[in-house]
N, C-alpha and C positions, 0 to 999 in steps of 0.2 A: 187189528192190533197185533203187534208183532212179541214174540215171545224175547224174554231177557236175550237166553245164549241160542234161540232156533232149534234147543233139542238136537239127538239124532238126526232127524230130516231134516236139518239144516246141512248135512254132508253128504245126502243125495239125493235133494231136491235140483230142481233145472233151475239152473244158475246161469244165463245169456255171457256173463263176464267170463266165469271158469271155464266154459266151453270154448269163449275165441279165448283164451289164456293155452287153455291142452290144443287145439288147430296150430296157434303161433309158434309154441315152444317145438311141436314135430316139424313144423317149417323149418322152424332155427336149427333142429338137430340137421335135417337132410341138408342144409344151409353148412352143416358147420359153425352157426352163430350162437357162444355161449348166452343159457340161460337160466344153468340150474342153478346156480346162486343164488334165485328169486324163491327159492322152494327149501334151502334150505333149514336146519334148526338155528334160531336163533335169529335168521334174516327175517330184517320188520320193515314194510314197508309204510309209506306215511298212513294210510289211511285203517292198518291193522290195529286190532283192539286187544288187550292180554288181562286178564284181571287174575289175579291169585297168580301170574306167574306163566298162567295155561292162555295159549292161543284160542281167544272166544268167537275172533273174526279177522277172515283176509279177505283182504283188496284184489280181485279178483280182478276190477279193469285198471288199476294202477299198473300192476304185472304184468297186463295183457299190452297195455300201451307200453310198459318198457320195451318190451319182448321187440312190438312191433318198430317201437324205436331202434333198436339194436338191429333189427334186419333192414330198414330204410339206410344206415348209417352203413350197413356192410356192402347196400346195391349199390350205394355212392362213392364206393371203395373198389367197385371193380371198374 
């Protein structure tokens, strides 16, 4: 059974999504392909959860699929 908000270890526990999310985004950077947009405050993506106001959950493969979106879209640009 999974806890409400994941506690602490829920920010560094092994998270398969967050990992290729931080691979893709050092892509994009060596790329040139913006992507800190997706990290910033305030940016929600569909699948983030906020309760009180407070970030309780990101979309870890949403982000990671943009990411990879945005670099499929820039190889198709060269």
């Amino acid at each position: 059974m999974k806890r409400a908000f994941g506690g602490w270890a829920a920010t560094s526990a092994p998270n398969k999504d967050r990992d290729r999310f931080e691979l893709l985004s050092t892509e994009a950077t060596e790329a040139g392909v913006p992507w800190q947009d997706l990290t910033q405050d305030g940016y929600q993506a569909p699948g983030d959860m906020r309760a009180g106001g407070i970030q309780v959950h990101y979309d870890w493969k949403w982000r990671a699929d943009e990411v990879q979106r945005r670099l499929d879209l820039a190889d198709e640009a060269r």
